[in-house]
FINU-437847 format. One line per 8 residues: number of its first residue (from 1); for each residue x, y, z of C-alpha. Coordinates in nm, 3 decimals, decimal comma. Example, Ala and Ser with C-alpha at 12.3 -4.5 7.8 and 13.67 -1.06 7.14 Angstrom:
% residues 2
1> 1,230 -0,450 0,780 ~ 1,367 -0,106 0,714
END
This chain:
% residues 327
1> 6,435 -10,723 17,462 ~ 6,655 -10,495 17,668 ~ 6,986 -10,544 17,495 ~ 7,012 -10,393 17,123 ~ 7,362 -10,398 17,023 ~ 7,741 -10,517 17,070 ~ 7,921 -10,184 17,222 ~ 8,267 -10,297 17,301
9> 8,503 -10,546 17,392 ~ 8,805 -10,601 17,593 ~ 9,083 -10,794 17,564 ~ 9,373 -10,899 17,774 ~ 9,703 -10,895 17,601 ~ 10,060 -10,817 17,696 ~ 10,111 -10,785 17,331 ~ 10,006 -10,434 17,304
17> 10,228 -10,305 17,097 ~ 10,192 -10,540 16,801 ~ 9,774 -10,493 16,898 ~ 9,822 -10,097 16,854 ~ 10,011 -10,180 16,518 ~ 9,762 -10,427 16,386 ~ 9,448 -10,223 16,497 ~ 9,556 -9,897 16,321
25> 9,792 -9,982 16,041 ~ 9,556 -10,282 15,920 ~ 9,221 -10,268 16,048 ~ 9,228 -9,902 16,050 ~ 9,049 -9,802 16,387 ~ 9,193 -9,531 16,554 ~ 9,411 -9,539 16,864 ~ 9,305 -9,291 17,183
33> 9,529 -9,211 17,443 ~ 9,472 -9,388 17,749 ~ 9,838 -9,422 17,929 ~ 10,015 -9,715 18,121 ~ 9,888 -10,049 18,040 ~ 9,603 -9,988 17,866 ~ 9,514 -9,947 17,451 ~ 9,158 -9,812 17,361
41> 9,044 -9,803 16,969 ~ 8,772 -9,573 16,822 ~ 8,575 -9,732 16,528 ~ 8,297 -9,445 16,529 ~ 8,142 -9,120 16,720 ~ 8,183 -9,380 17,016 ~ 8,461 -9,253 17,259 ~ 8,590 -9,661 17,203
49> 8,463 -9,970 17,044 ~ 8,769 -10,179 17,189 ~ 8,964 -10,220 17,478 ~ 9,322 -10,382 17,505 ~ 9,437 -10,444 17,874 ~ 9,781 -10,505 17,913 ~ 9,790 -10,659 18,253 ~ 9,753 -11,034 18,161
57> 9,698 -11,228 17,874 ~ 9,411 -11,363 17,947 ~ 9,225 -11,320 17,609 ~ 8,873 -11,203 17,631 ~ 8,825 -10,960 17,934 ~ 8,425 -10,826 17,837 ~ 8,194 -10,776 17,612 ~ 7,966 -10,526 17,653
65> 7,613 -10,503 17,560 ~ 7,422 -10,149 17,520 ~ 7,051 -10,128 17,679 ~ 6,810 -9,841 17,593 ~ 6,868 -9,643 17,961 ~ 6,846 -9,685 18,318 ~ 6,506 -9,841 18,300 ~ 6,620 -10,138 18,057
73> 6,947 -10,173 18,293 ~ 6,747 -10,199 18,590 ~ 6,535 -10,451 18,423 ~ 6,822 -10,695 18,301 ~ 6,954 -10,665 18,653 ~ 6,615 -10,819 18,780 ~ 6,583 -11,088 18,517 ~ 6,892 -11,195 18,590
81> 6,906 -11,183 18,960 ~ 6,548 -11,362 18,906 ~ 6,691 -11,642 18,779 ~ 6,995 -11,697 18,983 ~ 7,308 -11,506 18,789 ~ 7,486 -11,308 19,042 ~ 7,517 -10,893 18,929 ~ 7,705 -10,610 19,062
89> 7,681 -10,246 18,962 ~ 7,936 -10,107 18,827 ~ 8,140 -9,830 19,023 ~ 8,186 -9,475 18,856 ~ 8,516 -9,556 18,754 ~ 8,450 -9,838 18,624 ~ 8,158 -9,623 18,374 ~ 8,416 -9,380 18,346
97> 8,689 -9,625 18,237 ~ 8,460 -9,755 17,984 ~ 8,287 -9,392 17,905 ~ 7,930 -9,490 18,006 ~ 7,681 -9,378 18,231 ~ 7,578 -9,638 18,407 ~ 7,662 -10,068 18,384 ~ 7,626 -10,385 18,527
105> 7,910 -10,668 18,545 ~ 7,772 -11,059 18,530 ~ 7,899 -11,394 18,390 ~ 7,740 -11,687 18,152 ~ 7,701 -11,978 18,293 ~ 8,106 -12,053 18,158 ~ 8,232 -11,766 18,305 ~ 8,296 -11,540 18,069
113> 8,196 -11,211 18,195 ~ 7,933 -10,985 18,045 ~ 7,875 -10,573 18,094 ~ 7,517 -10,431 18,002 ~ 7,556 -10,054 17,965 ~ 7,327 -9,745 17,836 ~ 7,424 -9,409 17,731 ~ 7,782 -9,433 17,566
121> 7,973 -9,125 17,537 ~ 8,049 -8,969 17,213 ~ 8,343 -8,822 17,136 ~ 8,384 -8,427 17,067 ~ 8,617 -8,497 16,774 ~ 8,589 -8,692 16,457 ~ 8,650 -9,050 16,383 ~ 9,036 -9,082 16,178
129> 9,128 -9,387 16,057 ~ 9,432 -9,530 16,139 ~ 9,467 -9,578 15,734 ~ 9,237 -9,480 15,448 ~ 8,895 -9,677 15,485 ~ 8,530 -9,552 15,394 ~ 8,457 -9,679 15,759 ~ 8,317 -9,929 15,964
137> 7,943 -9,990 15,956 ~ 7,830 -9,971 16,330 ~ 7,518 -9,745 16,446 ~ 7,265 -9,943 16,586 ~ 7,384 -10,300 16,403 ~ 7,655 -10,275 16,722 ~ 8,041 -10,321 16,689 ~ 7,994 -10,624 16,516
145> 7,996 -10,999 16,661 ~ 8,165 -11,195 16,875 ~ 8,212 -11,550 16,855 ~ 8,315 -11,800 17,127 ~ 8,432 -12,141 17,134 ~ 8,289 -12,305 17,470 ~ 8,289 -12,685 17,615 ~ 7,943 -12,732 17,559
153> 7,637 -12,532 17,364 ~ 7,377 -12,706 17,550 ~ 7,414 -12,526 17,907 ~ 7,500 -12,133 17,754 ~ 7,166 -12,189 17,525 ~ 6,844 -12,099 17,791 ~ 7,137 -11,768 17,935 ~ 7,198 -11,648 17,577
161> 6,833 -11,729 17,472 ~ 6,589 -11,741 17,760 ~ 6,749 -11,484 18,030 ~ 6,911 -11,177 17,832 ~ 6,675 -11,279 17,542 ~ 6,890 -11,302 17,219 ~ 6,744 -11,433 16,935 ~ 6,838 -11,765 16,751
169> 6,945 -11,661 16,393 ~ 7,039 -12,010 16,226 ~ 7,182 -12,343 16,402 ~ 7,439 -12,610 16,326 ~ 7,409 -12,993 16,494 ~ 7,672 -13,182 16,344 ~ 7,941 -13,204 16,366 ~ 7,881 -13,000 16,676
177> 7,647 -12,683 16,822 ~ 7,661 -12,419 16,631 ~ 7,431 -12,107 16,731 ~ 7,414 -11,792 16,570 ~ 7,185 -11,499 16,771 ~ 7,052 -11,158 16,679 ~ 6,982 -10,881 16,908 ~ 6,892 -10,617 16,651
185> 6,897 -10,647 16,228 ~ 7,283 -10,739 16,202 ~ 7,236 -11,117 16,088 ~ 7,433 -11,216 16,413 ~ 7,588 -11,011 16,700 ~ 7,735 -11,362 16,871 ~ 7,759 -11,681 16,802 ~ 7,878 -12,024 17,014
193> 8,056 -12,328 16,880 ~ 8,077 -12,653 17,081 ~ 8,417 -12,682 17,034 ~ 8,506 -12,869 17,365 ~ 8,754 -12,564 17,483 ~ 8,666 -12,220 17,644 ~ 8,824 -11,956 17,432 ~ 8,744 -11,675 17,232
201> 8,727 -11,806 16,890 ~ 8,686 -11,445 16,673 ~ 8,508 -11,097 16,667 ~ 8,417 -10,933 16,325 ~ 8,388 -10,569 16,201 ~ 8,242 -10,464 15,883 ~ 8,394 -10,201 15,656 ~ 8,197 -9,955 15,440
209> 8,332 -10,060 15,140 ~ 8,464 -10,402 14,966 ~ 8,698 -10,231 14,854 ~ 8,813 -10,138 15,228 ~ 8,830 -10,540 15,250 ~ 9,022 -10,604 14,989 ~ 9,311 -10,316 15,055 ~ 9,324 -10,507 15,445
217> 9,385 -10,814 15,244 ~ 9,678 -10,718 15,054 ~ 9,795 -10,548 15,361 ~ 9,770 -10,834 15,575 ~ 9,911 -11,062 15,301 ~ 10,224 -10,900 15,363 ~ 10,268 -10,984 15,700 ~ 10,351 -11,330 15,706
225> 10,138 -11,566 15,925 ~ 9,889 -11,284 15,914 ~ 9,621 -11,440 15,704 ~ 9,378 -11,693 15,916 ~ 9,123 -11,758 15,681 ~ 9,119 -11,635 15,302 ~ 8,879 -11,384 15,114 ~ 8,544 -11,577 15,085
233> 8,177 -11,519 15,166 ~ 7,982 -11,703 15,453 ~ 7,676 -11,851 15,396 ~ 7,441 -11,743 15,675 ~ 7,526 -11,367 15,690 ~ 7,658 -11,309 15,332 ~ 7,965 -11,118 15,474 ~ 8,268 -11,145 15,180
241> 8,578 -11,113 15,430 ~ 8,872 -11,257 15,555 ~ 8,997 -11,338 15,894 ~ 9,329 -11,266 16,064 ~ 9,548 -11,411 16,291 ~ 9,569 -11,154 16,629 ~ 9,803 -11,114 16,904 ~ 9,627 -11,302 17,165
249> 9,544 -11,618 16,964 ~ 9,197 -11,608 16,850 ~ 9,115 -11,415 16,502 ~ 8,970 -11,113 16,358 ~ 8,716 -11,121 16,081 ~ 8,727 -10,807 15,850 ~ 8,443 -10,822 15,649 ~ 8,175 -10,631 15,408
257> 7,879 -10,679 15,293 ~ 7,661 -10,826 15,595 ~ 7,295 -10,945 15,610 ~ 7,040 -10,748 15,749 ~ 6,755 -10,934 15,866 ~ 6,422 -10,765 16,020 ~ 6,431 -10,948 16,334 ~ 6,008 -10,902 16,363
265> 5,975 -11,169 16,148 ~ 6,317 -11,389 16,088 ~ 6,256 -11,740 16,160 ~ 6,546 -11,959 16,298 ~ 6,640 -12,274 16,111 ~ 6,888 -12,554 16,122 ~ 7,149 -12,487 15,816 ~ 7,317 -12,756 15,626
273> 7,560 -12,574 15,393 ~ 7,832 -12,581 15,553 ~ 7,995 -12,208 15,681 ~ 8,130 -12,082 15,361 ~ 7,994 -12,038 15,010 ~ 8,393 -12,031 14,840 ~ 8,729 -11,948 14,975 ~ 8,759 -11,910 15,370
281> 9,022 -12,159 15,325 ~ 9,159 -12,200 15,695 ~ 9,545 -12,254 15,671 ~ 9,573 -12,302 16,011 ~ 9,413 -12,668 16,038 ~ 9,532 -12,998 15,922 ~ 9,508 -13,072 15,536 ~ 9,224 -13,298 15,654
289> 8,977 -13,066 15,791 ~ 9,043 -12,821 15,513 ~ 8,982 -13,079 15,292 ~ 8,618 -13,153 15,450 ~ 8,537 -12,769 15,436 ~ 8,621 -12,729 15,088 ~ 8,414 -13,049 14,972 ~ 8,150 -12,830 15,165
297> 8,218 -12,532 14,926 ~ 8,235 -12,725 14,621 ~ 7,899 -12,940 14,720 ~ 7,744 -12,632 14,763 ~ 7,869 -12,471 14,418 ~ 7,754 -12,774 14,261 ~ 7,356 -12,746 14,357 ~ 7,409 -12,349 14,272
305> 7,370 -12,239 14,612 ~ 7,436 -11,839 14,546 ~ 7,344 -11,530 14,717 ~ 7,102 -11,299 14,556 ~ 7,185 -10,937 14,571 ~ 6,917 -10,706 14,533 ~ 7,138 -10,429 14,440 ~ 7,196 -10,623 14,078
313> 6,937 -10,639 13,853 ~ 6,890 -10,973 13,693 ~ 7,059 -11,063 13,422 ~ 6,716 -11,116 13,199 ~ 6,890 -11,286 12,893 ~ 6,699 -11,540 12,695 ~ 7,007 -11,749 12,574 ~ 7,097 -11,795 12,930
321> 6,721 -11,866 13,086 ~ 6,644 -12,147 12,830 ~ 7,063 -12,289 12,874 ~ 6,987 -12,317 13,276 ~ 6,582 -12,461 13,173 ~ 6,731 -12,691 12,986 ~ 6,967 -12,799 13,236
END
């Protein structure tokens, strides 16, 4: 598999402004100078992790997906043109705009358009936070995810899958396709839900430190309409976070604690848990649909779903082994 991580993504917002404010002040990444209408974000060593373009507002502009080198890049570009997806090479300032050596531009079968890059640029200076955070957990788990809403799973599933080769993590059927892919040990690095619309629906990054999390979250308590989705802990991938609202419409998830898998021998598998094990409540849908979630989240608390963390020991206490034998 040529493609190893998430490097970057772009966005198209007018809003840049309130995106500087938001990407420093709460999320803590750390604004680089670009000039005119243009925002770029450090998260790392990387020169940038994201990309704010203030010349539409068209939501998601790229995302771009790191390859090996030149061989690997070359490779992808013959898969694809193999099986019918039109690619163009990037021009040098187009690698320079995005400080790479050397990309390709394509689109999904939806549109949404794609970069595969290799050799990033790191910067000369060190990563500073926008605020006080341990930092974000990147390397080679990527940026973090990205997760899109589309018309319909069932055409994007052979491009994702069969032609750049991601790996199915976990699926959802009902009450639509859900499909979570790997493309290195970071549980997933996208995801697609059959939503019936074409928009981006969130992208996550993972903090260092809960405690990282939970300073965002009083933060971004006290802007109102912030908060998307409250502090809780997903099912699939483990990650305790929150999400916020953004700018441009979709969310961000801000979260800690994320599953690593070894893709050599992770098995995909339908899941039937519903997204969240507790809180995630979504105060942006009707009562209704929260209400279906959260029967999720209680069902699941019910049968003792839980997450096992093999950084805590277990508990080994006899009055509590024979209390749960009993039950």
């Amino acid at each position: 598999m040529e493609i190893t991580a998430l490097g970057y993504i772009g966005i198209n917002s007018s809003q840049l402004d309130q995106w500087s404010r938001m990407a420093t002040g709460l999320l803590g990444m750390q604004q680089v100078d670009r000039g005119g209408r243009m925002r770029a974000f450090r998260m790392d060593d990387r020169k940038q992790r994201l990309i704010v373009d203030g010349s539409s507002d068209a939501g998601l502009a790229v995302m771009g997906w790191e390859v090996p080198s030149t061989a690997e890049l070359d490779r992808l570009a013959g898969r694809l043109e193999s099986h019918g997806v039109k690619v163009a090479r990037g021009s040098r300032a187009l690698a320079d705009e995005r400080h790479v050596a050397e990309l390709i531009a394509f689109a999904d079968p939806a549109d949404n358009r794609l970069e595969a890059f290799c050799r990033p640029e790191l910067a000369s200076e060190p990563f500073r936070p926008g605020r006080p955070i341990s930092g974000f957990r990147t390397g080679a788990l990527g940026m973090g995810h990205v997760v899109l809403n589309v018309e319909d799973v069932e055409p994007l599933l052979p491009f994702y899958r069969d032609v750049l080769g991601f790996h199915v993590s976990d699926f959802g059927l009902k009450p639509y396709g859900l499909y979570f892919f790997h493309v290195n040990g970071r549980h997933h690095s996208f995801a697609m839900v059959g939503s019936g619309r074409k928009a981006m629906h969130h992208f996550m990054v993972e903090l260092g430190s809960l405690d990282d999390v939970g300073q965002g979250y009083d933060l971004a308590q006290m802007d109102e309409g912030r908060i998307a989705y409250t502090l809780g802990r997903h099912t699939n991938d483990h990650m305790t976070s929150f999400y916020v609202n953004t700018p441009s419409g979709f969310f961000i998830e801000y979260g800690w604690g994320g599953r690593v898998i070894n893709p050599e021998t992770w098995q995909p598998h339908e899941t039937f848990d519903g997204p969240s094990l507790w809180g995630h409540e979504r105060l942006h849908v009707p009562e209704e649909q929260r209400k279906r979630l959260r029967d999720m989240r209680l069902d699941a608390a019910a049968r003792g779903v839980r997450v096992a963390d093999p950084r805590v020991p277990p508990l080994n206490c006899a009055w509590l082994d024979s209390v749960i034998a009993r039950e």
